[in-house]
PDB file of N, CA, C and O in Angstrom:
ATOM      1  N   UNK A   1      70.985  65.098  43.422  1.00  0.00           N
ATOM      2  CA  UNK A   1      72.370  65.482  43.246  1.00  0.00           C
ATOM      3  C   UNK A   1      72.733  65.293  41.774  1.00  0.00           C
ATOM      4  O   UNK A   1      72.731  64.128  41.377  1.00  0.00           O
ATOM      5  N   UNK A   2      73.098  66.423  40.748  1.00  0.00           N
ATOM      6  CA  UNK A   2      73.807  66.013  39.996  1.00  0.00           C
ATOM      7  C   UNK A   2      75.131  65.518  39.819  1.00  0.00           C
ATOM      8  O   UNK A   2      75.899  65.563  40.780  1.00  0.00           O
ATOM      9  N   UNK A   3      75.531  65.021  38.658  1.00  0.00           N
ATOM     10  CA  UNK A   3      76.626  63.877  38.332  1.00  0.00           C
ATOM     11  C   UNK A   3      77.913  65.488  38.744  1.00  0.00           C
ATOM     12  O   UNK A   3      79.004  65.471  39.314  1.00  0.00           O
ATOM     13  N   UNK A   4      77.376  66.287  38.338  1.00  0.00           N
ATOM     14  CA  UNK A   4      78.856  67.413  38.243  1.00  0.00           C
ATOM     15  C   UNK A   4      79.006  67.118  40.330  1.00  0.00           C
ATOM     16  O   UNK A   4      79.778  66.331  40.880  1.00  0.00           O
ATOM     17  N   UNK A   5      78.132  67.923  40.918  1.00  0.00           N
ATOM     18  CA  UNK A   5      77.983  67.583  42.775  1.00  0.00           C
ATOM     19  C   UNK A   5      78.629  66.694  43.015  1.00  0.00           C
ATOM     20  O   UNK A   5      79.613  66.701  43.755  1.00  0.00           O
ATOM     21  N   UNK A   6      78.091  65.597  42.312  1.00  0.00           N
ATOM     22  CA  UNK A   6      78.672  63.655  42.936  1.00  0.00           C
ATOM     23  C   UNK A   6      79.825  63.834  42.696  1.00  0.00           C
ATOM     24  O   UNK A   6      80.643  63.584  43.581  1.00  0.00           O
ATOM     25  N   UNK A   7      80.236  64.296  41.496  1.00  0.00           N
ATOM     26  CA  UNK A   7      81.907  64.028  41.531  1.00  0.00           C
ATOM     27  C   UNK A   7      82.662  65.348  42.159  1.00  0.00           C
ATOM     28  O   UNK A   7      83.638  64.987  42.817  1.00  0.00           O
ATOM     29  N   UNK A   8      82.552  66.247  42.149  1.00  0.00           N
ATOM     30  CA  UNK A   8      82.939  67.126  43.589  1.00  0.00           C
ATOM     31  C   UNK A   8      83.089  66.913  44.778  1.00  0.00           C
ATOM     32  O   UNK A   8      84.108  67.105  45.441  1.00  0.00           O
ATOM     33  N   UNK A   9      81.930  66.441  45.172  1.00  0.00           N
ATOM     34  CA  UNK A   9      81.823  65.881  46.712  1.00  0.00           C
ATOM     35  C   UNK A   9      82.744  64.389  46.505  1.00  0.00           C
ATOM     36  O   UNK A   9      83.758  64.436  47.201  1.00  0.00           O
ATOM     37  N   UNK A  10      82.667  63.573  46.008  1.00  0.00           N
ATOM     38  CA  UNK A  10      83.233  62.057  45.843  1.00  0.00           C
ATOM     39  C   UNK A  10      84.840  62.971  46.076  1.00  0.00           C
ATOM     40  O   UNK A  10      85.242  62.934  47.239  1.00  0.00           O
ATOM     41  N   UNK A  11      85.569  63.608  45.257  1.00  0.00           N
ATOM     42  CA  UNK A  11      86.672  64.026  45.226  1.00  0.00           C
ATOM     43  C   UNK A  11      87.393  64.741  46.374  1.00  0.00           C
ATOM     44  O   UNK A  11      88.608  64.703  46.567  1.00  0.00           O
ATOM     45  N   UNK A  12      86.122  65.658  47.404  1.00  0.00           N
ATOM     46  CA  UNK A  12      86.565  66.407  48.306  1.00  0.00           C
ATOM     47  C   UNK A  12      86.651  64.961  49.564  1.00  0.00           C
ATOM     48  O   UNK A  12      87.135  64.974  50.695  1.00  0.00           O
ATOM     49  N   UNK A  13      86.282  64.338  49.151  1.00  0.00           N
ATOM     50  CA  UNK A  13      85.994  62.817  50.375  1.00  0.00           C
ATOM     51  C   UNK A  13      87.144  62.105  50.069  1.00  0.00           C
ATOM     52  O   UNK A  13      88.086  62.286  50.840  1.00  0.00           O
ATOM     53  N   UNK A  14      87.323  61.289  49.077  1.00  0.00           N
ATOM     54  CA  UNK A  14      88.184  60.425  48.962  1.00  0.00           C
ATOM     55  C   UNK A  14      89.733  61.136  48.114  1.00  0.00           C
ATOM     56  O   UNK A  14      90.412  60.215  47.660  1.00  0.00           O
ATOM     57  N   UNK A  15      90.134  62.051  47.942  1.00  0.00           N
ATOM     58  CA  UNK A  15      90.900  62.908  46.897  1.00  0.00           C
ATOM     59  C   UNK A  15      91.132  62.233  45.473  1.00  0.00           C
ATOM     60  O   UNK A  15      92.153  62.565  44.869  1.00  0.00           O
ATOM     61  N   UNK A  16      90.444  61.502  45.009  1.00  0.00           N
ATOM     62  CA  UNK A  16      90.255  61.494  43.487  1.00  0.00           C
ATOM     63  C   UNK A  16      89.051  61.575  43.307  1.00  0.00           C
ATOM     64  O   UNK A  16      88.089  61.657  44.070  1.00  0.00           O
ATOM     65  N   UNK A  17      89.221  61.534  41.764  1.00  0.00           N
ATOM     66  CA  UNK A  17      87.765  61.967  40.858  1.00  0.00           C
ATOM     67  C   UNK A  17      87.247  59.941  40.788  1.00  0.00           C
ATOM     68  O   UNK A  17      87.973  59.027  40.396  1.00  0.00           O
ATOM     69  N   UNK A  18      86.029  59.851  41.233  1.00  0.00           N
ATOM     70  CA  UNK A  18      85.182  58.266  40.855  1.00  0.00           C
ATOM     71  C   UNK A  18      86.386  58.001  39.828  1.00  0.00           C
ATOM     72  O   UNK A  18      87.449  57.568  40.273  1.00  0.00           O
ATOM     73  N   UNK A  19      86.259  58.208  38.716  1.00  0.00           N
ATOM     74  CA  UNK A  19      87.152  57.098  37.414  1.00  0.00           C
ATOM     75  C   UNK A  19      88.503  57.059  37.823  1.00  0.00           C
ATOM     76  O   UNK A  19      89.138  56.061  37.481  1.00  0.00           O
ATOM     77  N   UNK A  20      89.126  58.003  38.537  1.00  0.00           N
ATOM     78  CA  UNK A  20      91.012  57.603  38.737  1.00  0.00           C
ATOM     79  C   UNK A  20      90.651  56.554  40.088  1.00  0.00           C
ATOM     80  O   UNK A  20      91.631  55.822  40.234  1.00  0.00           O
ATOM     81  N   UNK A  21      89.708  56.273  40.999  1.00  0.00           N
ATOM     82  CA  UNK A  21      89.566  55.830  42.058  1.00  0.00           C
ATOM     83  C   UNK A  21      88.765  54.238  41.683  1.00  0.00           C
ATOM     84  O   UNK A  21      88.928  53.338  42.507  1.00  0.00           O
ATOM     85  N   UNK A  22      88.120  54.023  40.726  1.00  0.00           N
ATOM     86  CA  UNK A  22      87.957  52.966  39.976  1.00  0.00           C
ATOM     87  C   UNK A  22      88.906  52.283  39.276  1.00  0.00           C
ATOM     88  O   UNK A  22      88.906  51.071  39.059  1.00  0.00           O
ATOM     89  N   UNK A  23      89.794  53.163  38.894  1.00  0.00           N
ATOM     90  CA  UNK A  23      91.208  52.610  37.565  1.00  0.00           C
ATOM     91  C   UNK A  23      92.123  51.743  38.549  1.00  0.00           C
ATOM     92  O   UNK A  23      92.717  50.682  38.354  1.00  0.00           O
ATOM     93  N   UNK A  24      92.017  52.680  39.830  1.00  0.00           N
ATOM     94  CA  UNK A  24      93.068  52.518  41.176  1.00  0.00           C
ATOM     95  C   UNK A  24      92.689  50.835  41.434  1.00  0.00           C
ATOM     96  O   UNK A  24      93.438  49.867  41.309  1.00  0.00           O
ATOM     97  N   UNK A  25      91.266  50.879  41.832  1.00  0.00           N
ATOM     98  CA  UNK A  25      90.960  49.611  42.184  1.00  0.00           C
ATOM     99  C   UNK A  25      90.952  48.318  40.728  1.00  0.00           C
ATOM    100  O   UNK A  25      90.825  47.095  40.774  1.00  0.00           O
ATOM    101  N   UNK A  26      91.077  48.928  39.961  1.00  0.00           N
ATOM    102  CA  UNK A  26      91.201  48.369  39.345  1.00  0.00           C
ATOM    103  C   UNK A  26      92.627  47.962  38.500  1.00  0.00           C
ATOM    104  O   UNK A  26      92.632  47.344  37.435  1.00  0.00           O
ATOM    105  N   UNK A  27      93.325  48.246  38.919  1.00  0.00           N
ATOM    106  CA  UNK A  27      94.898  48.155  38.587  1.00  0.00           C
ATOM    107  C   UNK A  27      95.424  47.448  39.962  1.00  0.00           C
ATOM    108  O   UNK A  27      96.391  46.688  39.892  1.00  0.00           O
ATOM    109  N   UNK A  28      94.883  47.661  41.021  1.00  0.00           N
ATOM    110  CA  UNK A  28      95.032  46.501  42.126  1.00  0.00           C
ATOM    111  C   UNK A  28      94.638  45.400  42.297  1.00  0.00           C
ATOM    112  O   UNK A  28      95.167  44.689  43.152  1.00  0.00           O
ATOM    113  N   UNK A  29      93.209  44.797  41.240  1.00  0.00           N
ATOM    114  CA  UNK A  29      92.956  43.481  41.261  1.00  0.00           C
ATOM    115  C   UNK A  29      93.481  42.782  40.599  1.00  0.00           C
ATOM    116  O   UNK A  29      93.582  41.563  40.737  1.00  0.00           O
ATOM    117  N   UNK A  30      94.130  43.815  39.318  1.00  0.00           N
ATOM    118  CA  UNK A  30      94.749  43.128  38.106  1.00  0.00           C
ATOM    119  C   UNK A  30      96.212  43.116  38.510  1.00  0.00           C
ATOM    120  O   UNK A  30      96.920  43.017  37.508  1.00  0.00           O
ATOM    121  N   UNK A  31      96.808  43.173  39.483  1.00  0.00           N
ATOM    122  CA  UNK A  31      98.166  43.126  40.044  1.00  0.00           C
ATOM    123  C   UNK A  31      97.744  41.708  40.848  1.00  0.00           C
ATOM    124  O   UNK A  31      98.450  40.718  40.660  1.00  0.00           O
ATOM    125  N   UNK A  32      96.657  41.633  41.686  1.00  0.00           N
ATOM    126  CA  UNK A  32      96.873  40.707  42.615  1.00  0.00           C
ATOM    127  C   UNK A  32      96.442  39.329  41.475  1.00  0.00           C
ATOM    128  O   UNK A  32      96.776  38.168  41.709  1.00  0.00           O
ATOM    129  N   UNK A  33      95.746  39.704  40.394  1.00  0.00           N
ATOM    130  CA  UNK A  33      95.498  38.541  39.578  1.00  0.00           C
ATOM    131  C   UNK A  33      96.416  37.661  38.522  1.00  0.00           C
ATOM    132  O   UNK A  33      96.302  36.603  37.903  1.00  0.00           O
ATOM    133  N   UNK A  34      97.685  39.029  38.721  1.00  0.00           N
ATOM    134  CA  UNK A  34      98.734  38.325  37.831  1.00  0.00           C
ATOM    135  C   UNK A  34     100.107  38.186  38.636  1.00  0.00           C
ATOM    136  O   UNK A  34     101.182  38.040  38.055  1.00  0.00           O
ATOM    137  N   UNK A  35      99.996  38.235  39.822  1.00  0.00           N
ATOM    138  CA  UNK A  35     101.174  37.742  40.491  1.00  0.00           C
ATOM    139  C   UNK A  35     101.445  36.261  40.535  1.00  0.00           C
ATOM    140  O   UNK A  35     102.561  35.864  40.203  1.00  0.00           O
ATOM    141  N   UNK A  36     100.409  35.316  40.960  1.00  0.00           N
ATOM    142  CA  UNK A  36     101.148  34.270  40.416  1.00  0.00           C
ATOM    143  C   UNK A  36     100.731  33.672  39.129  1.00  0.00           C
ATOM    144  O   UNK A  36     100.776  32.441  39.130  1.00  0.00           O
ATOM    145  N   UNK A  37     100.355  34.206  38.080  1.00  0.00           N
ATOM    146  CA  UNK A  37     101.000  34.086  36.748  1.00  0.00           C
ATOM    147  C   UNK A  37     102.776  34.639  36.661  1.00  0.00           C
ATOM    148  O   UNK A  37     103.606  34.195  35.868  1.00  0.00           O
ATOM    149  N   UNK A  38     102.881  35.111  37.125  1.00  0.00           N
ATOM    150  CA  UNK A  38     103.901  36.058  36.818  1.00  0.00           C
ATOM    151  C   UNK A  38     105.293  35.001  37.490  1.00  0.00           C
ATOM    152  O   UNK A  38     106.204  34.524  36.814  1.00  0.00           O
ATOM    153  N   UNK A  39     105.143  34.885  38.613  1.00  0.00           N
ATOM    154  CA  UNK A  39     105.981  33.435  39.805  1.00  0.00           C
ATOM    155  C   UNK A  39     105.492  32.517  38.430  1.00  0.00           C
ATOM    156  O   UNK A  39     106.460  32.057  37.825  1.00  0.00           O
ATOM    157  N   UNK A  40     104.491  32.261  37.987  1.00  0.00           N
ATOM    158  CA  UNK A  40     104.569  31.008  37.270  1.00  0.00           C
ATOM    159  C   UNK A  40     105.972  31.090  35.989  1.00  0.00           C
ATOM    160  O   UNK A  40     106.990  30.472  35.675  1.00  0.00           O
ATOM    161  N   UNK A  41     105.081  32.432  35.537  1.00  0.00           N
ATOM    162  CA  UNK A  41     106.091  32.049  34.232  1.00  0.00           C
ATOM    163  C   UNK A  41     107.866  32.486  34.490  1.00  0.00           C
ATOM    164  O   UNK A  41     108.555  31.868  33.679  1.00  0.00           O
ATOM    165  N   UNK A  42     108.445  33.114  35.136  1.00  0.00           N
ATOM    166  CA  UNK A  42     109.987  33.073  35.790  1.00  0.00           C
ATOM    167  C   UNK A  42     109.864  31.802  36.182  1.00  0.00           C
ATOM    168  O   UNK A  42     110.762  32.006  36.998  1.00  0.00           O
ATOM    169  N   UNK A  43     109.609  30.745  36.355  1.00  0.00           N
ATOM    170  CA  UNK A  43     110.138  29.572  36.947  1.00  0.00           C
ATOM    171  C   UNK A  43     110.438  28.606  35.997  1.00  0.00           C
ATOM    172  O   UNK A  43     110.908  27.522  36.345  1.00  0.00           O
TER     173      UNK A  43
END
C-alpha cells in the first residue's frame, strides 16, 4: 500500500486525514494534562 492509499483509505474510515487525527489526539492529552495545572493555578 502506498502512503497516498493509506491516507485515503485511513480518511474514508475514520473521516480525517492520519495528521488532523493525531493533532486531535493530541490536543486531548494535552487538555487532560493541563487541567489540573490549570484548578491549580486559579486557586
Amino acid at each position: 500500500m502506498t502512503p497516498n492509499s493509506y491516507c485515503r483509505s485511513f480518511k474514508r474510515a475514520i473521516g480525517v486525514s492520519p495528521t488532523e487525527y493525531l493533532n486531535q489526539i493530541r490536543r486531548h492529552h494535552t487538555k487532560e494534562m493541563l487541567g489540573p495545572l490549570k484548578m491549580w493555578l486559579l486557586q
